[in-house]
C-alpha positions as CSV (number, residue, x, y, z in Angstrom):
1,X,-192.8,222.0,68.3
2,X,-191.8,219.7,71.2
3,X,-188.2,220.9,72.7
4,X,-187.2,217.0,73.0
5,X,-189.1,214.8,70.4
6,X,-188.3,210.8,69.3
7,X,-189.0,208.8,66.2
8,X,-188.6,205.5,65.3
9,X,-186.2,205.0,62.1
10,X,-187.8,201.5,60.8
11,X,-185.0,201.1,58.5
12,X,-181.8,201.5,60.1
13,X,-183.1,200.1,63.1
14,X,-182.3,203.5,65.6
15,X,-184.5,205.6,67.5
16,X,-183.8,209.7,66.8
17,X,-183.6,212.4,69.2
18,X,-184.1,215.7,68.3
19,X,-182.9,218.1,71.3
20,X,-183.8,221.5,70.1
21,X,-181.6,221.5,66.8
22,X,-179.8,218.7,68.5
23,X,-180.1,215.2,66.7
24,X,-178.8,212.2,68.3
25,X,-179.5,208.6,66.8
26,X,-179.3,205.7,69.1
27,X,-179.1,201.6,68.0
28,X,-182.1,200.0,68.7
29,X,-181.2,196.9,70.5
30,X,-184.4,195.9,70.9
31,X,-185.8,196.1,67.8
32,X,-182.8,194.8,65.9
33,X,-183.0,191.5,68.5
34,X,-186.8,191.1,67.1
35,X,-186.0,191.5,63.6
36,X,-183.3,188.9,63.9
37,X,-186.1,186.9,66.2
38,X,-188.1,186.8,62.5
39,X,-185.5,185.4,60.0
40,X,-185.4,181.7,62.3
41,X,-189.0,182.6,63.4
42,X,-189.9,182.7,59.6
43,X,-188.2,179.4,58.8
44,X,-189.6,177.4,61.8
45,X,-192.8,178.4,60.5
46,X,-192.1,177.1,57.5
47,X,-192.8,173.4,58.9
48,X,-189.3,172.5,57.2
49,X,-188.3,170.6,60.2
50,X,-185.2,171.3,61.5
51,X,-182.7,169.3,59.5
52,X,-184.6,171.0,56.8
53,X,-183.6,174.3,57.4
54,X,-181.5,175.9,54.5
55,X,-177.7,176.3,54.9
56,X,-176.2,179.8,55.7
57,X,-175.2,182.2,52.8
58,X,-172.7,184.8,52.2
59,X,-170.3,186.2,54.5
60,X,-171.3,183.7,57.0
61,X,-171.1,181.0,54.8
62,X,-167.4,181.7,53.8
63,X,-167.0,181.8,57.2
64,X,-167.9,178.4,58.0
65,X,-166.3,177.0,55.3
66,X,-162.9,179.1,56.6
67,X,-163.8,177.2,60.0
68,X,-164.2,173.9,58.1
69,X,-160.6,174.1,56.7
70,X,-159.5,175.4,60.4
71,X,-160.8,172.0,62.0
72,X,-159.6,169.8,60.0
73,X,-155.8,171.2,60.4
74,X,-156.4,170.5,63.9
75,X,-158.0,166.6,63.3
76,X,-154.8,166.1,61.5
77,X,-152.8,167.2,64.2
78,X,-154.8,165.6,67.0
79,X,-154.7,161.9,64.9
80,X,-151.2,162.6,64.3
81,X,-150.4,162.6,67.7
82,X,-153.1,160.5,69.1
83,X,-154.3,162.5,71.4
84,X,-158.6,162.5,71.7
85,X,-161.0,165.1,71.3
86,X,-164.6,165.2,70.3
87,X,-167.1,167.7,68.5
88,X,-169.3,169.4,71.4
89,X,-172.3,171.5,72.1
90,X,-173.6,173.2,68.7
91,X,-170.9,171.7,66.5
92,X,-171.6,168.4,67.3
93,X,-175.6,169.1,67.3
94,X,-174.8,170.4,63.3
95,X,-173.2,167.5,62.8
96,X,-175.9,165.3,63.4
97,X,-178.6,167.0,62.3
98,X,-177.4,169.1,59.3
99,X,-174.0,167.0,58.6
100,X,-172.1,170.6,58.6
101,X,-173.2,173.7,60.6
102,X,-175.9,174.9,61.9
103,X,-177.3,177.7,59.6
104,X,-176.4,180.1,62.2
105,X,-173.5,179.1,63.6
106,X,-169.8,180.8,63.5
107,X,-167.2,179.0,65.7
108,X,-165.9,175.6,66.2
109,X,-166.9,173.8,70.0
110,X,-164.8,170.8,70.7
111,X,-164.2,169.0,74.1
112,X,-160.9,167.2,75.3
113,X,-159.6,165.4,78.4
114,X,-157.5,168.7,80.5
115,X,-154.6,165.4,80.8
116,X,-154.6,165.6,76.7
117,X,-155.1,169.4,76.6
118,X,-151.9,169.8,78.1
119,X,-150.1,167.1,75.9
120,X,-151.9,169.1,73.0
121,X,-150.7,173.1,74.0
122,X,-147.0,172.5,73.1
123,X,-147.6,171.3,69.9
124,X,-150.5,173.8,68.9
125,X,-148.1,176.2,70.0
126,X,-145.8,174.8,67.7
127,X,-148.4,174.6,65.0
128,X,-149.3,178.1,64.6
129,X,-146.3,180.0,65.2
130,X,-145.5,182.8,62.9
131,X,-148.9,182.4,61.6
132,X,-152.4,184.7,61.9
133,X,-153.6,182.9,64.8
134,X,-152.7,183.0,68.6
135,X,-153.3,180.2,71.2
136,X,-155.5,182.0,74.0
137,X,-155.3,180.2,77.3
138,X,-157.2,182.8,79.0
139,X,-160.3,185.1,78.1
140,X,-161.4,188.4,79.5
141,X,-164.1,186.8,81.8
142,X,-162.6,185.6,85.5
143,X,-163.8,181.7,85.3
144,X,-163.4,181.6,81.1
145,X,-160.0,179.0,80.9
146,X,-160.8,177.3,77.7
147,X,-158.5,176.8,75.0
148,X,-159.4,178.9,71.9
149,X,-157.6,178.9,68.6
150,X,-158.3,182.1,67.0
151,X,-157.0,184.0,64.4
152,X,-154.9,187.4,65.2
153,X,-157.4,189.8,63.5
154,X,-160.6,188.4,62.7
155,X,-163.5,186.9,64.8
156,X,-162.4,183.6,64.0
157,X,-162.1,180.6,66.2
158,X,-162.2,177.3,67.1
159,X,-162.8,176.6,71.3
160,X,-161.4,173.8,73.4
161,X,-163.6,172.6,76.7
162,X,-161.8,171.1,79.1
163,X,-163.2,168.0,80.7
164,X,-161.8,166.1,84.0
165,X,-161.8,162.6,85.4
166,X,-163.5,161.4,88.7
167,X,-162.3,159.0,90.1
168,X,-165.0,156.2,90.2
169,X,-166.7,154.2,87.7
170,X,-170.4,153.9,88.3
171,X,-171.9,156.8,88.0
172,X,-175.1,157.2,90.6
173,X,-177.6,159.7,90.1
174,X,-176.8,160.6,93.9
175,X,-173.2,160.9,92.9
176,X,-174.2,162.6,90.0
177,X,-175.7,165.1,92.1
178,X,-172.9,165.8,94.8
179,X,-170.6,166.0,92.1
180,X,-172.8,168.9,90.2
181,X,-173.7,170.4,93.8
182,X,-170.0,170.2,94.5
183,X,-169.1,172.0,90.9
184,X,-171.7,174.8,91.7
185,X,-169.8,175.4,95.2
186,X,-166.6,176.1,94.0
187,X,-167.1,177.8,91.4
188,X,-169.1,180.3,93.7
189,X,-165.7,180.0,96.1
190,X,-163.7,180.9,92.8
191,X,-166.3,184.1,91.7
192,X,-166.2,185.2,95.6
193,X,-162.1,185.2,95.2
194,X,-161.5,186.6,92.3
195,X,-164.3,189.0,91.4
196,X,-162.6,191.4,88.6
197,X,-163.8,190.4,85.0
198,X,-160.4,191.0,83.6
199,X,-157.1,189.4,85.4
200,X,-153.4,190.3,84.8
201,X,-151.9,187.1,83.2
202,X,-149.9,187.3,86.4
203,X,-153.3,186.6,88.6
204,X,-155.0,184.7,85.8
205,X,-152.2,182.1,86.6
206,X,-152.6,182.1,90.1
207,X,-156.3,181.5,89.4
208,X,-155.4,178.5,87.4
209,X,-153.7,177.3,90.3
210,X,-156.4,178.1,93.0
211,X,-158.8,176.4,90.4
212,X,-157.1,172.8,90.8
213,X,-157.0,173.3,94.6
214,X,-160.6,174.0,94.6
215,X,-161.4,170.8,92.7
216,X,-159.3,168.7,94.6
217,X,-160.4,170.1,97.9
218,X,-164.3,170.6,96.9
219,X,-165.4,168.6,94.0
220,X,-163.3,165.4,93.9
221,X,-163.5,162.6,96.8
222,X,-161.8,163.4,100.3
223,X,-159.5,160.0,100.1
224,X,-157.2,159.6,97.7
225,X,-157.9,156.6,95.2
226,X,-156.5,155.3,92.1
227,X,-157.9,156.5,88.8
228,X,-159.9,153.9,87.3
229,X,-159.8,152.9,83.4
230,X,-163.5,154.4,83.0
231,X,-163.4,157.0,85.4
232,X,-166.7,159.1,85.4
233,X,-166.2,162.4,83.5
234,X,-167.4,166.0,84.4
235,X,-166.8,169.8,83.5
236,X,-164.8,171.7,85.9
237,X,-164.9,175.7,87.5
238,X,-163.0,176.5,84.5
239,X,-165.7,175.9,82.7
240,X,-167.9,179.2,82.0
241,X,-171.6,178.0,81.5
242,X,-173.5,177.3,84.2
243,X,-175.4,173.9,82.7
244,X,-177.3,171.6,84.5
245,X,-175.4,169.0,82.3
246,X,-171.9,168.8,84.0
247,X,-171.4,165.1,85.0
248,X,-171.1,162.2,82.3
249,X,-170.2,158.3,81.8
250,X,-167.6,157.8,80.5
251,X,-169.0,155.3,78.0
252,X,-171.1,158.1,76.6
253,X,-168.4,159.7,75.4
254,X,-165.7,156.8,74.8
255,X,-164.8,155.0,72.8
256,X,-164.8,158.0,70.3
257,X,-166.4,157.4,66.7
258,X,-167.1,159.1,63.6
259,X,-169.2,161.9,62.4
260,X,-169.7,163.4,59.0
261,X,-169.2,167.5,59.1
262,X,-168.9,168.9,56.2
263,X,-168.2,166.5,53.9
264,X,-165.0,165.5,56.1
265,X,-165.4,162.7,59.0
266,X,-164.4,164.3,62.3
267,X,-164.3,163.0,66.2
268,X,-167.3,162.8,68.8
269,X,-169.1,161.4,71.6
270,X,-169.7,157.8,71.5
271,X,-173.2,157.9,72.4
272,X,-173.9,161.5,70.5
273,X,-177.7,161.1,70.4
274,X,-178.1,160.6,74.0
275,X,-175.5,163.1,75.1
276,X,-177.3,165.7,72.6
277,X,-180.4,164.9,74.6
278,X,-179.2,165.5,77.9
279,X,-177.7,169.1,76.9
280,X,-180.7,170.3,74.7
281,X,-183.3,167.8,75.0
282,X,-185.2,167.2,71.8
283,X,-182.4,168.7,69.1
284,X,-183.9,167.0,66.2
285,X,-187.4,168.7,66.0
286,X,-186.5,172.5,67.1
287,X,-183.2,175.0,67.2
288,X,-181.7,174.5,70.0
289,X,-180.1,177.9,71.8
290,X,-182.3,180.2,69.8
291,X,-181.5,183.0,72.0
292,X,-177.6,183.2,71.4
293,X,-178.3,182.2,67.8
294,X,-179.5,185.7,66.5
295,X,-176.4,187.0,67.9
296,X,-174.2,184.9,65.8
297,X,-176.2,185.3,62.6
298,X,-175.6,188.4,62.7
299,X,-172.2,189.2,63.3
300,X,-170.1,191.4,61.4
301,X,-166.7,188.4,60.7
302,X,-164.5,190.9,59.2
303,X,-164.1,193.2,62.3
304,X,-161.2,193.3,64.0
305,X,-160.2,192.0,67.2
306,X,-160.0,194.6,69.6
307,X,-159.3,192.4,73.1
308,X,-156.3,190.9,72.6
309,X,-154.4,193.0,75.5
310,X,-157.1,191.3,77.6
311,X,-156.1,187.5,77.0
312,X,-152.9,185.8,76.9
């Protein structure tokens, strides 16, 4: 009998030790990732089509719905108030292809001019106090400044992108390009700064602060000028995903129009379809982020938030 000896537990998923009388069982990571690899590898097979592909069940079906309830509070408040926002990334990709979520999918994406984000803060603050959700301004990760609305306990959540104004109108593909090479700069002049993963909320808000120098120093025009009506539109350092997609016209996201999710009309992009394109290319025949979608399928929803020390 082998002294240190391994087997392969095919239904739990976990490789087993045995040291001498010693057993230790270890979660397969890589074997779990393939077996979730199978359920949307399965269903593409299928030759459903995309749009085809049945909606989630179960705990991640409550879930969404949960989610579904969640948004609209904050389309009420956002129409109340007139202030803009618009579905994004896979939220807006579920809208137009499956009318609701994407099978997979467990969080709310929206975007919002930072100018209306800061209008909005006070009065979400507003919204949800004395209730089971917190505003988080800040996440664990250095250059992670998004708005999320999630609740107290549970992995719940709905995520706001902030998006800023250029100050020109006609957007170049040169410009397009020094404004993305510009993006990439600072953010690397932001990383090189402030290295730590986690921040005090004292030095997260000096990073906030060093983030608009940056973007005024680096990424927007030397001279001064005069925002226009239709200034072009791009994603800033505080945004955490490094995209090649970062610089828009602002007619392809304004004026904003209607979508069906879920039975309920919600805000996006006016040009959706072509904005879609540019961020996952051809969204109607295949998933689009496959790789991160396993993750969120299989999620357990009812643990708890453990992180909250770590955000403010």
């Amino acid at each position: 009998m082998k002294f240190i000896s391994k087997t392969y537990n095919e239904n739990t998923k976990h490789i087993e030790y045995s040291i001498g009388k010693l057993k230790i069982s270890q979660k397969d990571k890589l074997g779990l990732l393939k077996a979730q690899n199978k359920y949307l590898t399965d269903i593409i097979n299928t030759a459903l089509g995309a749009d085809k592909i049945p909606a989630a069940e179960g705990e991640l079906r409550e879930w969404q719905l949960e989610l579904t309830a969640f948004l609209k509070k904050f389309d009420e408040i956002c129409r109340e108030k007139n202030i803009p926002y618009w579905l994004d990334f896979g939220t807006l990709l579920g809208a137009l292809r499956h009318k609701g979520f994407i099978p997979w999918d467990d969080d709310v994406d929206v975007s919002m001019l930072k100018k209306d984000i800061d209008r909005l803060l006070p009065i979400l603050e507003e919204a949800y106090k004395n209730t089971d959700f917190i505003i988080r301004k800040k996440a664990r990760k250095a250059n992670n400044f998004q708005i999320r609305i999630r609740h107290r306990y549970y992995n719940l959540g709905l995520d706001i992108f902030p998006v800023y104004e250029y100050p020109e109108e006609n957007l170049t593909e040169e410009l397009s390009e020094t404004i993305t090479s510009n993006i990439h700069n600072a953010r690397k002049m932001f990383d090189n700064k402030y290295k730590s993963k986690k921040l005090s909320k004292n030095k997260a808000l000096e990073a906030i602060n060093y983030i608009q120098r940056l973007q005024n120093e680096i990424i927007l025009p030397k001279e001064k000028k005069e925002m226009p009506q239709k200034p072009i539109l791009f994603r800033g350092i505080d945004y955490k995903y490094d995209e090649k997609y970062l610089v828009m016209p602002y007619d392809e996201i304004f004026p904003i129009r209607e979508v069906e999710f879920e039975g309920h009309k919600f805000l996006a992009p006016n040009k959706s379809e072509e904005y879609l394109g540019k961020i996952f290319g051809d969204w109607k025949k295949m998933p689009c982020g496959v790789g991160g979608s396993f993750l969120h399928y299989h999620k357990n929803y009812k643990t708890a938030m453990t992180d909250i020390e770590d955000e403010y």
